[in-house]
C-alpha positions, 0 to 999 in steps of 0.5 A: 247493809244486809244484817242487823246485829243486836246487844241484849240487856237494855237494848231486848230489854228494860233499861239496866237502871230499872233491873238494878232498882228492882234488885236493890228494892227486893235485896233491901241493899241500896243501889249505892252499897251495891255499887260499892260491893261490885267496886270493892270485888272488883278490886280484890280480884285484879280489876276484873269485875264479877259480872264480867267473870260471871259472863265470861264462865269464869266463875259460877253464879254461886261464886258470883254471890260470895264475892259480892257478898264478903263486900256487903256489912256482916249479914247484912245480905244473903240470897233467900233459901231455894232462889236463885240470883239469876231469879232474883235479877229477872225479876226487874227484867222485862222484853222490850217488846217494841223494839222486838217488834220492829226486828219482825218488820226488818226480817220481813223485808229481808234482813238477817238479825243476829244477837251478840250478847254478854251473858251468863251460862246459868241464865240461859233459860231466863233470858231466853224466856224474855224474847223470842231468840229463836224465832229472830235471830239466825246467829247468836253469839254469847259470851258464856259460851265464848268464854270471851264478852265485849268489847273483846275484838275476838267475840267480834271476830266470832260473829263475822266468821258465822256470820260469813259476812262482810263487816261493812253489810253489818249495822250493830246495835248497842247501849254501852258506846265501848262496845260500838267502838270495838265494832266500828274498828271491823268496819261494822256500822253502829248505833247507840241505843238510847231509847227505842223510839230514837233507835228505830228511827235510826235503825230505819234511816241507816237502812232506808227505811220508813220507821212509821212503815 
């Protein structure tokens, strides 16, 4: 294999749970009731949930708020004056600077490292402030630009064609098992991240590598 391609939240960052709790604490919403919200949304709105519109530019990150808003109980919620959500969810966010550390030693040795991640158009400077996307990654492809995310076989297909690398010489990193399934069908080898100790270690056998080294 010559690529490792990388998904972004809770593979470069903190695991999801602690940036949905961070939320819940500053919002004063339980995480049950914001689960809730997003379940009734996503109801209303034909099965599609907000993130995944919000991901896929769909609607802004202001529409985003008032569909998850109208679910909450009558002002028990809204976005504090002169914030942004996107500051407000960055603010449980964090690099996972091991793991970014470990893609340094594999572009070292060789490897090109590519990013596929689902994420948001008014995001951008405040995911990329988390890690150092330039630095690594050769291709990075967004959903939000896209304006298609995964587990959609088409964003693959975009990857590939960057890329312009056979399927088969590409190891694809993911913390949802859906989106390495969609991967696998084109031929792509996949690891599931569980935490960063166990991902390098496998990471580094699939390559033939030392993980210590």
């Amino acid at each position: 294999m010559t690529t490792v391609v990388c998904d972004y939240g809770g593979v470069l960052t903190n695991p999801l749970i602690e940036t949905y709790t961070a939320f819940a604490q500053t919002s004063g919403l339980g995480l049950e009731v914001i689960a809730r919200a997003f379940q009734d949304a996503t109801r209303r709105h034909g099965g599609v949930t907000p993130m995944a519109a919000l991901e896929t530019a769909e609607i802004t990150e202001e529409q985003f708020v008032e569909r998850i808003a109208a679910e909450l109980p009558a002002d028990s919620w809204r976005l504090p004056e002169g914030v942004t959500f996107g500051e407000l969810w960055f603010a449980g966010r964090t690099g996972n600077e091991e793991f970014v550390a470990f893609l340094r030693t594999l572009a070292a040795r060789g490897y090109r490292l590519a990013l596929l991640t689902n994420n948001v158009r008014e995001w951008d400077r405040l995911w990329r402030a988390t890690i150092p996307v330039d630095e690594l990654f050769d291709v990075v492809v967004n959903s939000a630009e896209e304006r298609v995310r995964k587990p959609d076989p088409e964003i693959y297909r975009r990857l590939l064609e960057r890329l312009d690398e056979p399927a088969e010489h590409c190891l694809f990193v993911d913390d949802l098992q859906e989106n390495l399934d969609a991967a696998a069908k084109f031929g792509m080898e996949t690891v599931l991240f569980t935490d960063t100790r166990r991902t390098v270690e496998e990471v580094s056998a699939r390559l033939g590598l030392e993980a210590a080294e």
